[in-house]
C-alpha positions as CSV (number, residue, x, y, z in Angstrom):
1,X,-68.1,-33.2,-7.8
2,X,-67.9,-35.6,-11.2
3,X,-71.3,-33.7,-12.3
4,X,-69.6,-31.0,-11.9
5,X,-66.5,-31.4,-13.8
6,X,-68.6,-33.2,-16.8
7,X,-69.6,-29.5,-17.2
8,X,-68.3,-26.9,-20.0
9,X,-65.6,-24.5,-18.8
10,X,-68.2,-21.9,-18.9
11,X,-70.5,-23.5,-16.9
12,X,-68.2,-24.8,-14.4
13,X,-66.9,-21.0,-13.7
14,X,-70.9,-19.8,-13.6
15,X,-71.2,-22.3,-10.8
16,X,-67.9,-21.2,-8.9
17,X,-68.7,-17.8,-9.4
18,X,-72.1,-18.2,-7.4
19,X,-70.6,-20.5,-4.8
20,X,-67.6,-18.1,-4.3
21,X,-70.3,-14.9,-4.0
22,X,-72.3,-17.1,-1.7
23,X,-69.4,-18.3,0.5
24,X,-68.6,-14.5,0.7
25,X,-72.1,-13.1,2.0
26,X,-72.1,-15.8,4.7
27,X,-68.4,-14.9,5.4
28,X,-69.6,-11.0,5.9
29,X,-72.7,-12.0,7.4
30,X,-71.0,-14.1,10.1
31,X,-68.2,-12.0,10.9
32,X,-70.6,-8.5,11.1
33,X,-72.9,-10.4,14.0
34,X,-69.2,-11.7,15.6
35,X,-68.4,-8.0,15.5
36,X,-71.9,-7.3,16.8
37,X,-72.4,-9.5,19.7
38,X,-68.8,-10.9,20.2
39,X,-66.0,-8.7,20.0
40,X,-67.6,-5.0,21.9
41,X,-64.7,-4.4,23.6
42,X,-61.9,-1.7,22.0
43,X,-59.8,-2.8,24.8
44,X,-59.4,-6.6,24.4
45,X,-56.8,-8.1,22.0
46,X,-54.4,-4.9,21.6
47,X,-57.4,-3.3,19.3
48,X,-56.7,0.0,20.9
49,X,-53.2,0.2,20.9
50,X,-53.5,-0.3,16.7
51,X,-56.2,2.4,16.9
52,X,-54.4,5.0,19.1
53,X,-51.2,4.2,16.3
54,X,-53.7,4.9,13.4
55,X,-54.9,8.3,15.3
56,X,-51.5,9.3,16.0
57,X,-50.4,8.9,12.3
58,X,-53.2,10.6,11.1
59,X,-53.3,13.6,13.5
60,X,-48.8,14.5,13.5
61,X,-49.1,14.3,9.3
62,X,-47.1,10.8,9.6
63,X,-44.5,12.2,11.3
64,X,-44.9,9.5,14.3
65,X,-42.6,7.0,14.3
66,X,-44.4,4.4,16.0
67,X,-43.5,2.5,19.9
68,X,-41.4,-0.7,17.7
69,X,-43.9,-2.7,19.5
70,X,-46.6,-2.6,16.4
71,X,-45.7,-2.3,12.8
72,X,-47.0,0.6,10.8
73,X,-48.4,-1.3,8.1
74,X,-51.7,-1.7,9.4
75,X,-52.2,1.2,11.1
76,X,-51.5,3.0,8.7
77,X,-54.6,1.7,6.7
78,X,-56.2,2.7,9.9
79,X,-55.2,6.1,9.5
80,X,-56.9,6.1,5.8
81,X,-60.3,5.7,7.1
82,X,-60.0,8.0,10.1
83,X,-62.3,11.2,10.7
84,X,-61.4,14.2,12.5
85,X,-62.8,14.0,15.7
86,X,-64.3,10.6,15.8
87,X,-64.0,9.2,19.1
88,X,-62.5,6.0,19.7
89,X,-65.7,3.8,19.7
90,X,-66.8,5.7,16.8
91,X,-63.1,4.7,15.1
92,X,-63.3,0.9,16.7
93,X,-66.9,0.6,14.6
94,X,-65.2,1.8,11.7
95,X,-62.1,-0.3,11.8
96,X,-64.0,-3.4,12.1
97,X,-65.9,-2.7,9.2
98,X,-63.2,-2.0,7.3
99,X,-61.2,-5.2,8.4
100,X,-64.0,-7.5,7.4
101,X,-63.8,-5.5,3.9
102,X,-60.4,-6.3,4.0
103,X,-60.3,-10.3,5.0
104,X,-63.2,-10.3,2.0
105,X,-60.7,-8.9,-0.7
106,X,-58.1,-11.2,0.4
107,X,-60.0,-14.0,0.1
108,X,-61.4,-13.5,-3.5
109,X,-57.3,-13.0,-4.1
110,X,-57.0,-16.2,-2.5
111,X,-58.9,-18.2,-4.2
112,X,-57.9,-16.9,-7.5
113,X,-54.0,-17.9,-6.3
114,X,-55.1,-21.1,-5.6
115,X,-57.2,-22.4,-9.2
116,X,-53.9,-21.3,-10.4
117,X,-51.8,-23.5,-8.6
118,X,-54.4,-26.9,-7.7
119,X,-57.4,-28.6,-9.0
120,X,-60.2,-27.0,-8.7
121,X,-61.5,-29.4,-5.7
122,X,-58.0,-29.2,-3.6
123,X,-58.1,-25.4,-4.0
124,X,-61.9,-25.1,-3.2
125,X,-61.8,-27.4,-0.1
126,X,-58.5,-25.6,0.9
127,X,-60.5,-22.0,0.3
128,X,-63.7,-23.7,2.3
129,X,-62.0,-24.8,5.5
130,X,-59.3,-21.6,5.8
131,X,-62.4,-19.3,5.3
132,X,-64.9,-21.0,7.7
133,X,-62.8,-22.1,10.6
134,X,-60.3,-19.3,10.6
135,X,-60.8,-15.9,8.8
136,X,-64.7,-15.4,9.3
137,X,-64.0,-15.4,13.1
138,X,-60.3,-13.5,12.4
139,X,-62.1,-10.6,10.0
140,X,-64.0,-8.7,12.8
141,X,-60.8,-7.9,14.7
142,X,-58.8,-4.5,14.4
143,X,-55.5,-6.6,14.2
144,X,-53.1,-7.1,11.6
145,X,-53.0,-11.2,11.8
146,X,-55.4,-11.3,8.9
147,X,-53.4,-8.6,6.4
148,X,-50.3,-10.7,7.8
149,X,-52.1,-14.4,7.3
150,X,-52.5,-13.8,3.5
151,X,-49.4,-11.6,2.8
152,X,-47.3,-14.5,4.3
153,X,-49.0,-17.1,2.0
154,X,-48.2,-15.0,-1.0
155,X,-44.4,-14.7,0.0
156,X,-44.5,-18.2,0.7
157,X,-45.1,-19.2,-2.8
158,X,-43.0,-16.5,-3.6
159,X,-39.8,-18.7,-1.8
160,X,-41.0,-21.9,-3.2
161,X,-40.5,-20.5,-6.3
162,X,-37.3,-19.6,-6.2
163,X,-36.3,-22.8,-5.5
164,X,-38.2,-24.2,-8.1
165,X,-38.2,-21.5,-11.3
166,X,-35.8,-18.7,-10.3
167,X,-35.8,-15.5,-12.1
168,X,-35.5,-11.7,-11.7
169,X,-38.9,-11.3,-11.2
170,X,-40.0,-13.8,-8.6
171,X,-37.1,-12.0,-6.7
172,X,-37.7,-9.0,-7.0
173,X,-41.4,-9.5,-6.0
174,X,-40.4,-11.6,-3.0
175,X,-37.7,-8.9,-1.7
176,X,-40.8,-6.0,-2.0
177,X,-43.4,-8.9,0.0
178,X,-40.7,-9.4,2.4
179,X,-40.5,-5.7,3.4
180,X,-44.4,-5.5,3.1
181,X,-44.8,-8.0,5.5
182,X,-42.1,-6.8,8.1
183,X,-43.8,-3.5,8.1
184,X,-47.0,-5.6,8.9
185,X,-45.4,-7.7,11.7
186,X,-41.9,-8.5,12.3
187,X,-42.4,-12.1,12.5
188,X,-41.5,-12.5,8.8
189,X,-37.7,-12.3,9.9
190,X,-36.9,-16.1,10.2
191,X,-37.8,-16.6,7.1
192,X,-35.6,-13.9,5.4
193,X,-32.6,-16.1,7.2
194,X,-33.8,-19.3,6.5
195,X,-34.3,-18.1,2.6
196,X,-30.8,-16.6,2.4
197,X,-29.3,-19.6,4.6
198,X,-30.3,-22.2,2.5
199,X,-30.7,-20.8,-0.8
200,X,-27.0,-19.9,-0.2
201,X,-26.1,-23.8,0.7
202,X,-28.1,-24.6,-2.6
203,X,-25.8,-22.4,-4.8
204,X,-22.6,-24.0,-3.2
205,X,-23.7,-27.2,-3.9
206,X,-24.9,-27.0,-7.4
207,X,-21.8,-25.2,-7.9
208,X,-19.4,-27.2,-6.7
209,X,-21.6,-30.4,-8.2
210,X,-20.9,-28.4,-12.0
211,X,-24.3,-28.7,-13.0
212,X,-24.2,-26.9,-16.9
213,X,-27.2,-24.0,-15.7
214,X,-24.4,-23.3,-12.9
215,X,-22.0,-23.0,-14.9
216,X,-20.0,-19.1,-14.6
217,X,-22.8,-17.1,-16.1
218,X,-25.4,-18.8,-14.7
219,X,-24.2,-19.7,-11.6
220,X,-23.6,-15.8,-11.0
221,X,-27.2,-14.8,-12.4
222,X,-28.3,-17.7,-9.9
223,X,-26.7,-15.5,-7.2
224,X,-27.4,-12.4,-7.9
225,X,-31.2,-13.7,-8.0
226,X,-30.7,-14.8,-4.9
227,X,-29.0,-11.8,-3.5
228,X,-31.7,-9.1,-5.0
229,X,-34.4,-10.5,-2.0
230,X,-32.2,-9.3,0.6
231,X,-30.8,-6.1,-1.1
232,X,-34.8,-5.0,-2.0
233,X,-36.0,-5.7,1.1
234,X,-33.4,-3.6,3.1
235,X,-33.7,-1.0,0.3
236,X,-37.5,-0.8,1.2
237,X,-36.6,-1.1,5.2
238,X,-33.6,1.1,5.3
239,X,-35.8,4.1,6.1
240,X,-37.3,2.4,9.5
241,X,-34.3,0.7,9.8
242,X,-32.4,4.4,10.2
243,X,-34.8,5.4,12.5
244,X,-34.9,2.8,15.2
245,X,-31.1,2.6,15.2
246,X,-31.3,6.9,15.8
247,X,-34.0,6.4,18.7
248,X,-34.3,2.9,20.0
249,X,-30.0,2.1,20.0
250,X,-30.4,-1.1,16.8
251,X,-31.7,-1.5,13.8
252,X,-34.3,-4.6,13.9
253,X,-35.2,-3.0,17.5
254,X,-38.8,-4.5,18.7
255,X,-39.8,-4.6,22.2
256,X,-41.4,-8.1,21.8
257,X,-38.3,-10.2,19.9
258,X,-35.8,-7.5,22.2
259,X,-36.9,-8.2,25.1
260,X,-40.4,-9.7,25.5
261,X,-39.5,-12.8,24.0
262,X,-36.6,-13.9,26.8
263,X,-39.7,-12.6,29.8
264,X,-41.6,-15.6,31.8
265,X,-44.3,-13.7,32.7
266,X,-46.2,-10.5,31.4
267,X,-46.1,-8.8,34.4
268,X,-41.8,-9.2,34.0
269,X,-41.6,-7.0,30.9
270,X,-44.6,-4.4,31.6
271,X,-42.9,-4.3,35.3
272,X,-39.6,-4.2,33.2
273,X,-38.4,-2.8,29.9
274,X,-42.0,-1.3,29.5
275,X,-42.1,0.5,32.6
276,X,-39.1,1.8,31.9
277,X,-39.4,3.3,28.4
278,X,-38.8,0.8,25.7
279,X,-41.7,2.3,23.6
280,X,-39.6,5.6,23.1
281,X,-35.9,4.7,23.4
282,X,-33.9,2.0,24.8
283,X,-34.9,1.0,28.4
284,X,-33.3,3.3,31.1
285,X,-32.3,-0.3,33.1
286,X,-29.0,-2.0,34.2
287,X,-27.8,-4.3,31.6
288,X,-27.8,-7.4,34.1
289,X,-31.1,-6.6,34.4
290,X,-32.7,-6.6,30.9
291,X,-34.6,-9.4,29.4
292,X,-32.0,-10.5,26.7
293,X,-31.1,-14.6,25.8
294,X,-27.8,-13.9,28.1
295,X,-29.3,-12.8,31.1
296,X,-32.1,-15.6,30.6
297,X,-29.5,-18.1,30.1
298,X,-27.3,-16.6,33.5
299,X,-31.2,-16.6,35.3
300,X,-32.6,-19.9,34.2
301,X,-30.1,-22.1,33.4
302,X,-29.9,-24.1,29.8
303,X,-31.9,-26.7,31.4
304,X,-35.1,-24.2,31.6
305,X,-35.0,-24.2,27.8
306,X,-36.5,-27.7,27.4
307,X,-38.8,-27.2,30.2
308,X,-40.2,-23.7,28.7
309,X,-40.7,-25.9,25.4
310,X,-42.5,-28.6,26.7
311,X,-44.9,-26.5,29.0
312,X,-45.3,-24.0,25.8
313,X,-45.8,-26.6,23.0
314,X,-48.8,-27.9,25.3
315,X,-50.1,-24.7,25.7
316,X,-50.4,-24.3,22.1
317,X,-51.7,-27.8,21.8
318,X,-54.2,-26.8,23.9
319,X,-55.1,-23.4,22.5
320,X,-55.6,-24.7,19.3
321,X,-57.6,-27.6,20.7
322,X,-60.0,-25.1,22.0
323,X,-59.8,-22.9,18.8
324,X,-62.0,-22.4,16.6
325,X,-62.5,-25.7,14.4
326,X,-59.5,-25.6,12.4
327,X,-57.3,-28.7,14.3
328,X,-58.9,-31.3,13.0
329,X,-58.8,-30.1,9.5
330,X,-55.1,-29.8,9.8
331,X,-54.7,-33.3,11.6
332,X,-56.6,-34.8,8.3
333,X,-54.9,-33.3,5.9
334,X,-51.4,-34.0,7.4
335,X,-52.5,-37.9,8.1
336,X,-53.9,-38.4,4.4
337,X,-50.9,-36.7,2.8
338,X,-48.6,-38.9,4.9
339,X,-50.5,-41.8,3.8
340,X,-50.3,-40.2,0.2
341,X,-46.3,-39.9,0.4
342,X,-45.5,-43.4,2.4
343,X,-48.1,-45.6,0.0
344,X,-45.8,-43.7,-3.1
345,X,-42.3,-44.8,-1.9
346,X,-40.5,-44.5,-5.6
347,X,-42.0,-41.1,-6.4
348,X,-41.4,-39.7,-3.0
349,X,-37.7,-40.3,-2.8
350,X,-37.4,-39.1,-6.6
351,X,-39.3,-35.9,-4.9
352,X,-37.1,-35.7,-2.3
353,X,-33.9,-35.9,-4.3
354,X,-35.0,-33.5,-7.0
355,X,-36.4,-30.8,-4.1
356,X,-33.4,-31.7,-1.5
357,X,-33.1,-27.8,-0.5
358,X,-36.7,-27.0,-1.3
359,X,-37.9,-29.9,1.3
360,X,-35.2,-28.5,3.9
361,X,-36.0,-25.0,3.6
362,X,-39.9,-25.9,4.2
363,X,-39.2,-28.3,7.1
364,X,-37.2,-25.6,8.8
365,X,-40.1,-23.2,7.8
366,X,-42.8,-25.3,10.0
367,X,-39.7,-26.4,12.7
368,X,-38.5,-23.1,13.2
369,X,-42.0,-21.3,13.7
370,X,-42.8,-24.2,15.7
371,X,-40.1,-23.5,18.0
372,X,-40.9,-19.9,18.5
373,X,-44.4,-20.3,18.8
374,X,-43.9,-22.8,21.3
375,X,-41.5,-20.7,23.3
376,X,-44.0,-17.4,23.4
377,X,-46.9,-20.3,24.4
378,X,-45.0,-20.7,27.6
379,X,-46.4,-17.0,28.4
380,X,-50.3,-18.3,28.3
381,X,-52.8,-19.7,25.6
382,X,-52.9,-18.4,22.3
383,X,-52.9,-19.4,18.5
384,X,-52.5,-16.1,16.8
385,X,-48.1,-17.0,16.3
386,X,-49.1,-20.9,15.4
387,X,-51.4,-19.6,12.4
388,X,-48.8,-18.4,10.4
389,X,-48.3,-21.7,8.9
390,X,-52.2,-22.5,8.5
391,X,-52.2,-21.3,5.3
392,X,-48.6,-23.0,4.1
393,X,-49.9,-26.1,5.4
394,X,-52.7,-26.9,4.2
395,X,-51.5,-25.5,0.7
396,X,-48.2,-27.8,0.8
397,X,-50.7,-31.2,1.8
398,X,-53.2,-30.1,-1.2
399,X,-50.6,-30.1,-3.0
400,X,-49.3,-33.7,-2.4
401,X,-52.3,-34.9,-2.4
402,X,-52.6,-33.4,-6.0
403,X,-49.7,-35.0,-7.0
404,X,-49.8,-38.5,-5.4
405,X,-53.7,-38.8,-6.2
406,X,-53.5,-42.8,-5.5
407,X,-51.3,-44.6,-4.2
408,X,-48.6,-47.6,-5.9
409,X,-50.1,-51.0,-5.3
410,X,-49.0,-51.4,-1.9
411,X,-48.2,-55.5,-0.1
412,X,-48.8,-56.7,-3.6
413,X,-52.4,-56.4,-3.7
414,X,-53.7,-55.4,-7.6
415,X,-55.6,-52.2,-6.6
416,X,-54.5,-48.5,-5.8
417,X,-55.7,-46.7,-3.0
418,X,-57.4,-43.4,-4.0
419,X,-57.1,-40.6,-1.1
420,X,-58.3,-37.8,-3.1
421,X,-62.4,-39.2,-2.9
422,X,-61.8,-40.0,0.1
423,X,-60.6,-37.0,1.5
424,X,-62.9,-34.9,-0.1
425,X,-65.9,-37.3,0.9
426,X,-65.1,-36.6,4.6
427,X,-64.2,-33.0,4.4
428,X,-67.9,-32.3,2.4
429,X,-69.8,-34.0,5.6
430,X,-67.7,-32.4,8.2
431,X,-67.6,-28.6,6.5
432,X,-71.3,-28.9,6.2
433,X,-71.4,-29.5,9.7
434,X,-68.9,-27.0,10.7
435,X,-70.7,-23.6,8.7
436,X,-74.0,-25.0,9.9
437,X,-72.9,-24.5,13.6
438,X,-70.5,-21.7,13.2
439,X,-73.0,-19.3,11.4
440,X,-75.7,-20.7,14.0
441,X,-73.6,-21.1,17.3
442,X,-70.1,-20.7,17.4
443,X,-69.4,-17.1,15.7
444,X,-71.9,-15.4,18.4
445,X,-70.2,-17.5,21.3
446,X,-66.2,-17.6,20.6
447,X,-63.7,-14.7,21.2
448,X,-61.3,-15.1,18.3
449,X,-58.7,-12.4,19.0
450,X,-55.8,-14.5,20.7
């Protein structure tokens, strides 16, 4: 890595460019024999349900209004490539082609996010293990995880800005993302709260503190910053939002955060509200009887809470354990970047008082999803909900690890600890390993839809 940074700037983006092209043929080639030898079956991992939406859009002239158990987003990309006629293996063929299209444009947009925002060997090891132990097995799939993965992300940064550098644009950018990425899956909707929740605590308190950029003109431009996110995204949503209070009874009506999300068992909502016509109105059920957080509470007791999130957050525990490769990549990072922030004691309380609300909003980011994901792992194994915060992860420990390159002189000794090298040493032997045996072994072996 030294010979390469003691290299011009042109030279150094000659050599990027070719590993980057490279990395992206063995990315394509990988995920077209997955497709190939792996994932044959239109009926596994709801790949026919997003195909039959994409049909349906494409054959009623858009006037389909979806089952509110799939957003349109993706299917309607679906709908863009569809032939009259095709049948549905004909359409499955084509829609895995184009996702792996897809997952290859977002990761050239990826990359070029993150040389933006981290050296160039934090964002190329970051690049290396998200596209090699997660989106070359994710890009085969007619799914819209990968479109939701990377959309995410961006928002993500989007928020952390507007903790950080607030301005009309960032807003306004994050407000249209957030409505993007509802109509791509609704799981984007904690975040919308936890943004207006604590960005509103952060205005109160710099407010009521009297700092001068809150003072009356700022403090209100501060707000209305703030307050364009959520009046852009509903703009954007109002349309859906009309039309699933008209036919489904609510406005954020889903079937799986409705009702799917208070079930024990699969068989208890397709026996339940889906037998009984959640996909085109509200259920035709008694209301003792539908899966809601009262009647689970009246059923279960509050004690079954704890017992749901133990058995669910070893489920996911041990769905990721049998994942893909991508655990121990997160279990590195997060130990060397708390090494990074306990060996810099000064620095990391100056970060913590300077990002209070920042640090907060991200922790309840990564609790909050942990949570959720933990309750829905109760239902079986899976790691398509925990993934969301792949990508924010291993961005926000990069990023330490940027910052806090070596450590203070820790117990008095005269030298600092470098975690950088060290890092990077490891995660060169143990990538080389890991493309080696995915291209060879794993990517014609592992299901990757769940």
């Amino acid at each position: 890595m030294n010979r390469f940074m003691r290299l011009s700037t042109a030279g150094r983006n000659r050599v990027a460019l070719f590993g980057l092209l490279l990395a992206l043929g063995l990315i394509y080639w990988g995920g077209l024999r997955h497709s190939r030898q792996v994932n044959v079956d239109v009926t596994t991992f709801d790949q026919n349900g997003y195909l039959h939406y994409g049909r349906l859009l494409h054959d009623t002239g858009y006037a389909y209004i979806g089952d509110r158990n799939r957003m349109p987003a993706y299917p309607f990309l679906l709908s863009l490539i569809y032939q009259t006629g095709w049948t549905e293996e004909q359409f499955f063929q084509a829609g895995k082609r184009f996702s792996l299209f897809l997952t290859l444009a977002f990761l050239v947009l990826l990359y070029l996010i993150l040389r933006r925002r981290l050296s160039f060997s934090a964002a190329a090891f970051m690049w290396l293990v998200s596209a090699f132990t997660v989106f070359i097995f994710k890009a085969a799939y007619v799914q819209a995880d990968v479109a939701f993965y990377f959309l995410n992300f961006f928002l993500f940064l989007l928020m952390v800005r507007l903790f950080t550098q607030p301005d009309w644009k960032t807003a306004a950018a994050a407000g249209v993302l957030f409505a993007v990425n509802h109509l791509t899956k609704a799981s984007v909707l904690p975040q919308m709260v936890a943004l207006v929740v604590i960005g509103g605590f952060k205005l109160i308190y710099e407010t009521w503190r009297g700092r001068p950029d809150r003072a009356t003109a700022g403090g209100w431009r501060a707000a209305g910053q703030w307050l364009l996110v959520p009046v852009i995204y509903l703009l954007l949503m109002s349309p859906y939002l009309r039309t699933s209070k008209q036919v489904f009874g609510r406005y954020f009506y889903n079937v799986n955060s409705t009702f799917y999300f208070w079930c024990d068992t699969t068989e208890e909502w397709k026996n339940g509200p889906k037998a009984h016509g959640d996909r085109f109105g509200w259920p035709d059920m008694a209301a003792d009887e539908i899966p809601n957080a009262r009647n689970y509470i009246r059923k279960h007791g509050l004690g079954h809470i704890g017992s749901r999130l133990a058995v669910g957050s070893v489920n996911v525990a041990k769905a990721c354990y049998r994942s893909y490769g991508f655990l121990k990549y997160v279990l590195l990072y997060g130990l060397f970047a708390a090494a990074a922030l306990a060996l810099n004691g000064r620095r990391t309380l100056s970060l913590l008082r300077r990002h209070a609300f920042l640090l907060l909003f991200i922790a309840g980011l990564f609790i909050g999803y942990g949570i959720l994901t933990a309750w829905w792992g109760y239902l079986g194994l899976s790691v398509r909900h925990i993934l969301i915060l792949f990508l924010p992860f291993l961005f926000c420990t990069s990023l330490i690890l940027d910052r806090f390159a070596s450590a203070e002189r820790p117990l008095g000794t005269r030298r600092r600890i470098a975690f950088r090298p060290a890092l990077y040493g490891l995660l060169s032997l143990m990538l080389t390993y890991d493309i080696v045996y995915t291209l060879t072994v794993r990517i014609v072996t592992m299901p990757a839809g769940k």
